[in-house]
C-alpha positions in Angstrom: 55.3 91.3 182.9 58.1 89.7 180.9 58.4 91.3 177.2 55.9 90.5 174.5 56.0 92.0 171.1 53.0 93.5 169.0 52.9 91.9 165.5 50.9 93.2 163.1 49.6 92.0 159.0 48.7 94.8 157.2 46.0 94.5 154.8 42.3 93.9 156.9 44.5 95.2 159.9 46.7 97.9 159.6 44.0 99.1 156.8 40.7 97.7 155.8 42.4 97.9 152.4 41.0 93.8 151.1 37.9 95.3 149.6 39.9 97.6 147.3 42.2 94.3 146.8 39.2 92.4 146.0 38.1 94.5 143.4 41.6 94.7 141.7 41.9 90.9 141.6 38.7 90.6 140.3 39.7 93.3 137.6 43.1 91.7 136.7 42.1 88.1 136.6 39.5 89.2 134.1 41.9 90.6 132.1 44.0 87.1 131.9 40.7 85.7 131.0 40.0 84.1 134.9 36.8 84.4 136.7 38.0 84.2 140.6 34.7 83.5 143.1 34.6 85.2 146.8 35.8 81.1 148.3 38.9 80.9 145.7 39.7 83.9 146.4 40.2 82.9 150.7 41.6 79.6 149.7 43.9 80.4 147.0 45.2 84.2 147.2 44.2 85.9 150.6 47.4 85.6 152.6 49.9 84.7 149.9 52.5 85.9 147.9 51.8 87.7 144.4 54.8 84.5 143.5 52.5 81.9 144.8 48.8 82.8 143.3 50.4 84.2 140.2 52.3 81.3 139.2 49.6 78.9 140.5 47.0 81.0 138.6 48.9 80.6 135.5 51.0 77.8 135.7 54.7 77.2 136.2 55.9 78.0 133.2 55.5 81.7 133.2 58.6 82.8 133.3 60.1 85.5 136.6 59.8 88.9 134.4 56.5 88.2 133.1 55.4 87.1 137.0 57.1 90.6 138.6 55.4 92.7 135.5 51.9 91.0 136.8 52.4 91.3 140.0 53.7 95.1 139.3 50.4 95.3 137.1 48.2 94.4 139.4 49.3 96.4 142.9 49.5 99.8 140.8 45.7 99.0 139.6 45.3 98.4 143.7 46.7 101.3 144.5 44.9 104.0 142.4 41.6 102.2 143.4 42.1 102.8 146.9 44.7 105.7 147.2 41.7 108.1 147.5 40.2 106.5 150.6 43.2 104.6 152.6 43.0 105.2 156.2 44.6 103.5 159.1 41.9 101.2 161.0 40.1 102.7 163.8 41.5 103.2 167.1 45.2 102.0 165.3 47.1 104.9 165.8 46.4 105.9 169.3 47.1 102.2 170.5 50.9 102.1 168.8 50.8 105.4 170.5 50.1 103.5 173.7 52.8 100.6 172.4 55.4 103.1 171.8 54.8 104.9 175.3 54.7 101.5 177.0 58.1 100.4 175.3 56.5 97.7 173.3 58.1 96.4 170.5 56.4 96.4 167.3 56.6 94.7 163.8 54.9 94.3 160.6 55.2 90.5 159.2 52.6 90.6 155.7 52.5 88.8 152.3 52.0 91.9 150.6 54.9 93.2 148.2 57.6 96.1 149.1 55.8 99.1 147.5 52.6 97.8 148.9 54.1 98.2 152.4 55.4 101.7 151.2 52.3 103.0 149.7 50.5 102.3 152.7 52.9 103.4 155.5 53.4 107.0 153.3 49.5 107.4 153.0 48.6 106.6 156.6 51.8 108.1 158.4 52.6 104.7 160.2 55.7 104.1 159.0 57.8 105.5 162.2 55.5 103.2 164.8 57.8 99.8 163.5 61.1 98.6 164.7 60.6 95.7 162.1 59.0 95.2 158.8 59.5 92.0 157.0 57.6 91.6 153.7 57.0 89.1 150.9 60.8 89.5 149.8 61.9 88.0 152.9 60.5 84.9 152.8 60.3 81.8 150.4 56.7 80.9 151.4 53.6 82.9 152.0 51.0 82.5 154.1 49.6 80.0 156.0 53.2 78.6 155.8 54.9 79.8 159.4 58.1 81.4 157.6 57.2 85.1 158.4 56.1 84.7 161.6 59.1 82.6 162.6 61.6 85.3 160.9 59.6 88.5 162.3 60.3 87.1 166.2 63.6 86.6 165.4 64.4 90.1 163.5 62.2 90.7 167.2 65.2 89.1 169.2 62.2 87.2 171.0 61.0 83.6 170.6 57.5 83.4 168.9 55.8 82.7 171.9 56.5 86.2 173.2 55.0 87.6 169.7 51.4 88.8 169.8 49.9 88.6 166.4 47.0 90.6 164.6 45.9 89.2 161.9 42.7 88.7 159.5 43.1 85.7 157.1 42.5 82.4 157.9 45.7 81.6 156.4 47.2 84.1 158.4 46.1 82.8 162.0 47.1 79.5 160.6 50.8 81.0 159.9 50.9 82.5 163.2 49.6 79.9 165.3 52.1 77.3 163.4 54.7 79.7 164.0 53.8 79.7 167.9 52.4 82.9 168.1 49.3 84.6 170.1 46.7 85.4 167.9 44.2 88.1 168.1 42.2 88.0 165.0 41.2 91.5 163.1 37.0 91.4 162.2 37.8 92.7 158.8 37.5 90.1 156.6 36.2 87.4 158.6 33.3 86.9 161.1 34.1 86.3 164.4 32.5 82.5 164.4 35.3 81.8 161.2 38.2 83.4 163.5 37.2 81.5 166.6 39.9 79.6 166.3 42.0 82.6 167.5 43.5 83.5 170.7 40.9 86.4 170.8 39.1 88.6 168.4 38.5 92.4 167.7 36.2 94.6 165.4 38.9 97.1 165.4 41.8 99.0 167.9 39.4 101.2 169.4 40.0 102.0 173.0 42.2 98.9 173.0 44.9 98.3 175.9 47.2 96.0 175.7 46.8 95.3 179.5 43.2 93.6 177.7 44.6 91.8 175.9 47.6 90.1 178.3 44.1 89.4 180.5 42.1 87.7 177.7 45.5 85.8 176.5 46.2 84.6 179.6 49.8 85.6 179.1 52.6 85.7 182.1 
């Protein structure tokens, strides 16, 4: 089997963390006098950059400091709403235990900001499992742009093709796909009939082998 990489989003698949994200959007848009429904919320934030949704939330005049203090603003109210209850998704750990025994490489590619990525790898203890962790700094466009994806395989040393994605968003499997990626798509924020579009789909990483997923892929 000729080398494949393990790429993995983090929020809805390294944590089930968009419920707590949901809430602080909700919260913070309220403050700035916005009322954000559950469809603009999938079609105009999930996915992208705080840069992106901020500025196209408030127009392109605000000016960089008063975008990084909101964006600041709103992942601290994120992180004391779900601090309490953050927990890697099932089944996670054991399988980058199987990916690390198996010699697999493995990277993170999200949207999500640097102390974002932080937060979440010091709570859940993840942090040693990744060779590569690209974040919104790295990249000029978010999600479903294929930037990331295309940057992660080569921080990766592989060509795209030889990347195996996990992701949740719909923006996300678009990123991937464009990217030329494998796509297994994470049941977290998305029904299965909305992620069909994937390469495969998953509830969560429960007695997952990657030997499954080379099968279902049709990888060689």
């Amino acid at each position: 089997m000729p080398t494949f990489a393990f790429v993995f989003d983090m929020d809805g698949v390294i944590v089930d963390s968009n419920p707590y994200h949901k809430i602080a959007l909700q919260q913070f848009c309220q403050r700035l006098g916005f009322h954000l429904d559950e469809p603009a919320m999938i079609h105009h934030i999930y996915g992208r950059t705080n840069k992106e949704w901020i500025g196209n939330l408030l127009g392109s005049n605000i000016s960089p400091e008063q975008l990084r203090q909101y964006a600041t603003e709103k992942e601290l109210l994120y992180q004391e709403l779900y601090r309490a209850h953050i927990r890697p998704l099932a089944g996670l750990h054991e399988f980058l235990q199987l990916l690390v025994k198996q010699h697999i490489p493995r990277a993170i590619a999200t949207s999500a900001p640097r102390m974002n990525v932080d937060f979440t790898l010091h709570y859940t203890g993840l942090g040693s499992f990744f060779d590569v962790i690209l974040d919104e700094s790295h990249v000029q466009h978010g999600k479903p742009h294929p930037e990331i994806y295309i940057k992660t395989a080569e921080a990766l040393q592989l060509p795209p093709e030889r990347c195996i994605v996990f992701e949740d968003s719909l923006s996300g499997v678009a990123a991937a796909q464009a990217a030329g990626c494998k796509v297994v798509g994470v049941l977290t924020t998305h029904r299965a009939a909305e992620l069909a579009h994937a390469h495969m789909t998953i509830k969560d990483f429960t007695n997952l082998q990657p030997e499954q997923i080379y099968c279902q892929i049709n990888l060689s």
